[in-house]
N, C-alpha and C positions, 0 to 999 in steps of 0.2 A: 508074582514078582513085578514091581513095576519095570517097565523098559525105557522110560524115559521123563524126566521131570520138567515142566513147563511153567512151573509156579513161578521162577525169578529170571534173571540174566547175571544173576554173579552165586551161582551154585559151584562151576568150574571155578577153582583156583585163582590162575594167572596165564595170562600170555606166555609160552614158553621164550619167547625173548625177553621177555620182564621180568623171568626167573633168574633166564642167565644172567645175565645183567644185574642184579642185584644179588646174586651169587659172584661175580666178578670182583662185588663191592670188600669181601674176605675182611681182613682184618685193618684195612685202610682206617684212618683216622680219618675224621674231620670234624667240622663244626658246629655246635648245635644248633636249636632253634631254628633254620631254616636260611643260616648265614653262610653254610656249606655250598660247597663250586656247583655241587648237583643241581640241585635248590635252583643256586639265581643263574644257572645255566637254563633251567628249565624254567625258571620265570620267563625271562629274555625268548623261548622260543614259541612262550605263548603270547605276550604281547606281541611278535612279530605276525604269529597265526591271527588276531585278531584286529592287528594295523590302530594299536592304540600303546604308543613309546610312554604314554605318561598315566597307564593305569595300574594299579598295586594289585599284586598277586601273593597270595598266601594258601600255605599247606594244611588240609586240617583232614584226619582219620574219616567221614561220611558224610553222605547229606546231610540227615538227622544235626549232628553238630556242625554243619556248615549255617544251615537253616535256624537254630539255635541263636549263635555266636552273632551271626549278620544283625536278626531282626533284634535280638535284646542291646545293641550295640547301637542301633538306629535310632529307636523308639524311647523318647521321654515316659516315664511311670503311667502317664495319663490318656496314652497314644497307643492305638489298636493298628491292626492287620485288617485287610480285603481281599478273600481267597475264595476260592469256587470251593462248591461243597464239598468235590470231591477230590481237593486238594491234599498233599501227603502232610502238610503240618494242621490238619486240620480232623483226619483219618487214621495216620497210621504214626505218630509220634509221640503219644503217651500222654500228650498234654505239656510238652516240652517249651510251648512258645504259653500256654497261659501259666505255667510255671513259673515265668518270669514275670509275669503280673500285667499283660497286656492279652487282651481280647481279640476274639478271631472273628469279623461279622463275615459271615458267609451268604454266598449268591448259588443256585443253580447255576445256573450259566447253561450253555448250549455244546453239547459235544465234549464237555470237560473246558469249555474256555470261559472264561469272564469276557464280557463285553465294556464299551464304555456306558451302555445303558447300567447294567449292571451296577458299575462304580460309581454313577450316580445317585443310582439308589439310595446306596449306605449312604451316601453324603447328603441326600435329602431327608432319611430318616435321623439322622443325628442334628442334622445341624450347627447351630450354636450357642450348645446348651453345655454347661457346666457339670450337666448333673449326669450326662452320659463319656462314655468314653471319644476319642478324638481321632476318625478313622487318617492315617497321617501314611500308611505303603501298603502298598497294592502288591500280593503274590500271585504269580502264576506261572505252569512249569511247562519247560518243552524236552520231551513230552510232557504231555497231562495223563494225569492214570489212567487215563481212557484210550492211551495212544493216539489221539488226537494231536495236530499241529497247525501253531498260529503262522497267517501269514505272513508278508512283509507288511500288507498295507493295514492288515490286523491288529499287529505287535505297533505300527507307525501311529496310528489312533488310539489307543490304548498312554505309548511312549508322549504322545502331545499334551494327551488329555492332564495325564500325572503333573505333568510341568506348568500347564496351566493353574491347577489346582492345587499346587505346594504340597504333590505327592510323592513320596519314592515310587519307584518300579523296582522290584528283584525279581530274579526270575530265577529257581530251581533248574539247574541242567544236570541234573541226576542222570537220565538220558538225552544230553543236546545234542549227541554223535547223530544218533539215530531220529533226530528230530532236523537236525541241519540236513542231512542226506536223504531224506525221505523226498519222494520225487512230488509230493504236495506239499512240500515247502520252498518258497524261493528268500530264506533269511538264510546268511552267511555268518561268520563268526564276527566278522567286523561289524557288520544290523548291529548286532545283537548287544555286540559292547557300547555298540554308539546310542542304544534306544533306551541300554537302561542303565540305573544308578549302579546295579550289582548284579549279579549273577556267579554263578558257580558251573564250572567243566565239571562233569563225571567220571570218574574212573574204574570206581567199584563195579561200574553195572556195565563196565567198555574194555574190560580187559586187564585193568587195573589188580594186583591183589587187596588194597585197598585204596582210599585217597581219595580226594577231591582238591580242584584247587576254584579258589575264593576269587575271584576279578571284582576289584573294586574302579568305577574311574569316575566318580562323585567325590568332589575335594573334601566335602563335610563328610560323608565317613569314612574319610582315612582318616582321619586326625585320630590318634592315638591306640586307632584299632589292634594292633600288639597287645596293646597291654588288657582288650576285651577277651580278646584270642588266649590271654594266658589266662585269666581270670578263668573264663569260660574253662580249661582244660584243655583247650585246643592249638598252644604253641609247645610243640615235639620237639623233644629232647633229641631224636632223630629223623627230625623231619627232612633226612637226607635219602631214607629210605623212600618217602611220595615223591618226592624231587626228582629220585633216580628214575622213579618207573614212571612219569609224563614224559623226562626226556629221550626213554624208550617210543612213549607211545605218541608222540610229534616227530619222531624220526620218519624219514621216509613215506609219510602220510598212514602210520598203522594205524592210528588213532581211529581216522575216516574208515579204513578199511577193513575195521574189526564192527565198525555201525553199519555201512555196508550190508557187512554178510547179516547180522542180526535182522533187516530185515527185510533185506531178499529170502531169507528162508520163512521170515512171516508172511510173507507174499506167498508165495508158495505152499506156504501150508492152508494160508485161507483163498487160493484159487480150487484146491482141491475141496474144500468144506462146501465153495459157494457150488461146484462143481454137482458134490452130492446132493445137493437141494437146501441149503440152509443158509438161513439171512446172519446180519450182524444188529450187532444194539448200535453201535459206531460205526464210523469210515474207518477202512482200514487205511494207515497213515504209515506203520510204523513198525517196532516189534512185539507190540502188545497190540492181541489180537481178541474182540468178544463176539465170540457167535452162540446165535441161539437154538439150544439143542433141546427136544423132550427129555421129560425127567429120567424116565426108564434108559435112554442112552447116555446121560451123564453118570448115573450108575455105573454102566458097562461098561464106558470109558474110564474108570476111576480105577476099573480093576488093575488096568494095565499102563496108565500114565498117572501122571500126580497136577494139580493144577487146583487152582480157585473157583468158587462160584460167586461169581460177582454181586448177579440179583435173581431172585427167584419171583418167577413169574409164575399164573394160575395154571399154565398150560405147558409152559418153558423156562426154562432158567440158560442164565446169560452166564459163560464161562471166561474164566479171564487166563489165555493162553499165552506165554510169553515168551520168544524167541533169543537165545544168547548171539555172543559173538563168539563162538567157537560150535553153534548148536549140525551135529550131521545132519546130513540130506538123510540117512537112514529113519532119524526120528521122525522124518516128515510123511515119507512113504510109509511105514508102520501105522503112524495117527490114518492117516490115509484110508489106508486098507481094511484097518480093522474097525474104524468109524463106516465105510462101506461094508461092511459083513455085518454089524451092528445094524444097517439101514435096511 
């Protein structure tokens, strides 16, 4: 039986304040599309979280179609993506962004980050050639699958480069709670709106029952983005129900303090791992954690928890642990001890 699952950070439900709360909502009427009091209450209290009055926010069901909706919405027919390899529109989205008939050039990068060498690269392999595609926005996520996080002066050089070069910047915040709060980051929510064209808050993976919301504060893609949002399937008919639960989750600072605990207890559970004798593939940053374990112990740890193998090695393979905002200290002392009994 397993005792505890590792694989994600939106296994658990909702925030029980985010239940009540949207169980509060009973049989009220409101508005659709996202013109509901919820809605641009909780717009208004993220542009004040991010100290940007003039950037546009919208509601859309998850990454995956956040990430969809933005770059098909950017990107002229002819005009490609810049993503690290081990980026989730590149990895774990079906083919959702070359769906729409735009190209993903991919880089290694170091740690799960793209560099500006990196986005040089593409741009000196392409050039100004007609007959390839036109690398035109740069993605990259904080986190990045690897639990890695960009700095300020990181994300600052990367944000200059773009602008120089008549690039978008978007940036994935699937997990930005636990990327903003991580104690090897020093970018704010305000960087963050200020450095790039787009980005998106996460909620599914912060407490959220689902949702994501969209921060747009580049003039050229706002213009008419509703009508990409509906197109795409991404303007809800109740988008009163995302609304309601960001307004829950910027109340009182939960938002921070559900990213927080996600990874203080990744912290903890990889002080105990290095503890036992075991290295990592990455820094630990965040709540995705990858240590590397012999094979025969990944076995005997699988008996008893659930989780991913990220890479397999000749000698070791690298597991990919992941820490929620709601995850017990019990799970951690369990992994713990019986990873020691295992050793």
């Amino acid at each position: 039986m397993i005792k505890y699952s590792y694989k994600n950070d939106y296994s658990e439900a909702t925030h029980p304040q985010v239940l009540s709360d949207l169980t509060n909502l009973g049989n009220i009427q409101f508005e659709g599309y996202g013109l509901d009091e919820y809605s641009l209450k909780a717009e208004n209290m993220i542009r004040i979280k991010i100290k940007s009055h003039t950037s546009d926010v919208h509601f859309i069901s998850g990454g995956t179609h956040a990430n969809l909706t933005v770059l098909s919405s950017v990107l002229r027919p002819h005009e490609a993506v810049i993503a690290p390899s081990t980026g989730h529109i590149s990895v774990h989205e079906t083919g959702a962004i070359e769906a729409t008939g735009h190209k993903i050039c991919t880089r290694e990068g170091f740690n799960g980050k793209l560099s500006v060498t990196d986005i040089q690269s593409v741009l000196d392999e392409h050039g100004d050639d007609e007959h390839m595609v036109k690398p035109r926005l740069v993605y990259i996520s904080l986190t990045t699958e690897c639990g890695t996080v960009y700095t300020k002066s990181e994300l600052t050089q990367i944000s200059e480069f773009c602008r120089s070069n008549d690039l978008y910047l978007y940036i994935d915040g699937a997990r930005l709670g636990a990327a903003v709060n991580s104690d090897d980051c020093d970018l704010d929510y305000p960087d963050i709106a200020a450095l790039s064209d787009a980005f998106f808050i996460g909620g599914t993976k912060n407490g959220a029952l689902f949702g994501e919301a969209i921060v747009i504060s580049n003039e050229q893609i706002k213009k008419d983005f509703r009508y990409i949002l509906k197109q795409r399937g991404g303007l809800l008919a109740k988008t009163a129900i995302i609304g309601t639960q960001f307004c829950t989750l910027f109340t009182d600072g939960l938002y921070d303090k559900l990213a927080k605990h996600s990874n203080q207890t990744a912290k903890k559970l990889a002080d105990g791992i290095k503890k036992a004798g075991y290295e990592f593939l990455f820094p630990v940053q965040s709540n995705i954690i990858i240590p590397l374990f012999p094979h025969e112990t990944v076995k005997k740890l699988l008996e008893n928890y659930a989780f991913y193998e990220f890479k397999n090695f000749a000698d070791r393979t690298a597991v990919r642990l992941v820490t929620s905002w709601a995850a017990p200290e019990t799970a951690v002392s369990d992994f713990i001890n019986d990873l020691n009994s295992i050793s």
